[in-house]
N, C-alpha and C positions, 0 to 999 in steps of 0.2 A: 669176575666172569658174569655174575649175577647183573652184578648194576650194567653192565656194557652189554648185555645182551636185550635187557629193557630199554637203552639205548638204539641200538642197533634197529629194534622192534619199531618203536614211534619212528626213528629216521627211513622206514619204508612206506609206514602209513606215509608220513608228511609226502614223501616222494610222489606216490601213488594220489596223492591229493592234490599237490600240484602241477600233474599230468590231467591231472582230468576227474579223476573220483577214487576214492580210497577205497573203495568194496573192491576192486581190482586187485588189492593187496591179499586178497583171502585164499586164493590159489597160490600164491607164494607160500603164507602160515603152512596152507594146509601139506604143498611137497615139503617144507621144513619138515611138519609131521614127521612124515613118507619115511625121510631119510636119516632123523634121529631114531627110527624102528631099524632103519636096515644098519646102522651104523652100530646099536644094540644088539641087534641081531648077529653081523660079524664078532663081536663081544662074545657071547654067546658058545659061537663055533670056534674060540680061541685062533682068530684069523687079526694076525698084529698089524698093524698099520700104523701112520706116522702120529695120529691123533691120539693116540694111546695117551699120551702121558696126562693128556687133559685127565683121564679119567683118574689117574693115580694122584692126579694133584687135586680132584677137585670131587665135588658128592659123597664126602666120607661121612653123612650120615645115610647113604641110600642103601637100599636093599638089594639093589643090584647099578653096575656100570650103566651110567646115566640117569638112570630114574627121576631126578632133581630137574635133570634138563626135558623130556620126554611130560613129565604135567608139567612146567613152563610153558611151552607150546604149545600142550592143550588147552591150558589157560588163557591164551592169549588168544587162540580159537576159537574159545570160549566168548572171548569180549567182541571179534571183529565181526563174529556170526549173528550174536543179539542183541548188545548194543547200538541203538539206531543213530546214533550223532559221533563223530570221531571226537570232540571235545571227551566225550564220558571213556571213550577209550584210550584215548591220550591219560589221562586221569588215572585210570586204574592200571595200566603199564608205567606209569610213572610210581606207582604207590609199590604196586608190584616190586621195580624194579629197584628205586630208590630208598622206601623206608624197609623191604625186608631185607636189603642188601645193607644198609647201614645198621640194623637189628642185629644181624648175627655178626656184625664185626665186633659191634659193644657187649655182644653177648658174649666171648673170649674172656674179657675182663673179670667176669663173675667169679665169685669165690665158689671151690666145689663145695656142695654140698646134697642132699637125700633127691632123689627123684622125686617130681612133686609131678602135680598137673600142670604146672605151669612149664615146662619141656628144660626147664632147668635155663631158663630166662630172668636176667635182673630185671627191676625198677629202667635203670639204665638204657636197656634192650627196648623197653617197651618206650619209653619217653623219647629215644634216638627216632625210633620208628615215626611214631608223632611230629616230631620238628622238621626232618627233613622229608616227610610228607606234604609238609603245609602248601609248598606250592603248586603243587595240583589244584590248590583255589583258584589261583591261576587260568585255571582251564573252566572251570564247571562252576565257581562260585561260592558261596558258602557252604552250600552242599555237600561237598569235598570233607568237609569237618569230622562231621558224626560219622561219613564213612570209613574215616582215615584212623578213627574210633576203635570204629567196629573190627575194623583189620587189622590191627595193632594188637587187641584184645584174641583175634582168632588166631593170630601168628604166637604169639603168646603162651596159647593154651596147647596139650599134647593131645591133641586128635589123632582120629583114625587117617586121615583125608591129608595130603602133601599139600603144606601152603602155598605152592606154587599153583597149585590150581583152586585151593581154598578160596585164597585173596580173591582172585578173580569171579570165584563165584559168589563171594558175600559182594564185591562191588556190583556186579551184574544185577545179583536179587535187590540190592538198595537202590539202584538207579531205577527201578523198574515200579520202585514203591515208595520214593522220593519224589 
């Protein structure tokens, strides 16, 4: 769901780009918002609907029905609102969508062991993240590198902050200072 929704994300940019201009796409993100609140919301008010089972199949690290999804689409809000080039947001929804979504598949693998800071993440998790990152060079250039770094390392770590809108943010502040 993760990586197809990072998907889904750049195939409206691209759309929206080859209509005419991708900032047009930002009213879209932003009723996504709208509707993963109300769709929460109905959650919430225990009002069942057919999309139900997404939630029981999917965010079993969340704190509530959806939360995972809800900063993804902030995130992504986040990159179409300040990022000025659609290359750097192609880039960071692809980072976004691809190495954290291939991150926690290799992170299944891991052997248990003590909670650490490290969110209970292998070598593995963090190097998956990295490789199939790379092509976001792709989009931005060398650039891409040290970000894809940095985001690997933040996905990584057991912060306070949901790396769904982490990523985005540490992509955001390094393109800004790149």
């Amino acid at each position: 769901m993760h990586i197809l929704f990072g998907i889904l994300c750049i195939g409206i940019l691209l759309f929206f780009w080859k209509i005419g201009d991708w900032k047009y796409s930002v009213p879209i993100f932003f009723l996504g918002f709208l509707i993963s609140l109300f769709i929460i919301w109905l959650r919430f008010i225990k009002i069942r609907a057919p999309y139900d089972s997404l939630f029981e199949t999917a965010g079993k690290r969340d704190r509530f029905p959806g939360e995972g999804a809800l900063w993804y689409i902030l995130g992504v809000l986040l990159l179409v609102s300040f990022l000025p080039r659609l290359s750097e947001i192609v880039a960071s929804i692809y980072i976004l969508a691809i190495g954290d979504g291939v991150s926690s598949i290799f992170s299944t693998w891991r052997n248990k062991r003590k909670k650490s800071f490290l969110k209970n993440k292998s070598l593995l998790s963090f190097t998956s993240f990295v490789i199939f990152s790379l092509p976001a060079i792709v989009f931005v250039g060398p650039t891409a590198f040290p970000i894809i770094l940095l985001c690997a390392l933040v996905e990584s770590i057991d912060l306070w902050i949901n790396d769904n809108f982490l990523i985005p943010l540490v992509c955001t502040s390094l393109f800004y200072l790149l």
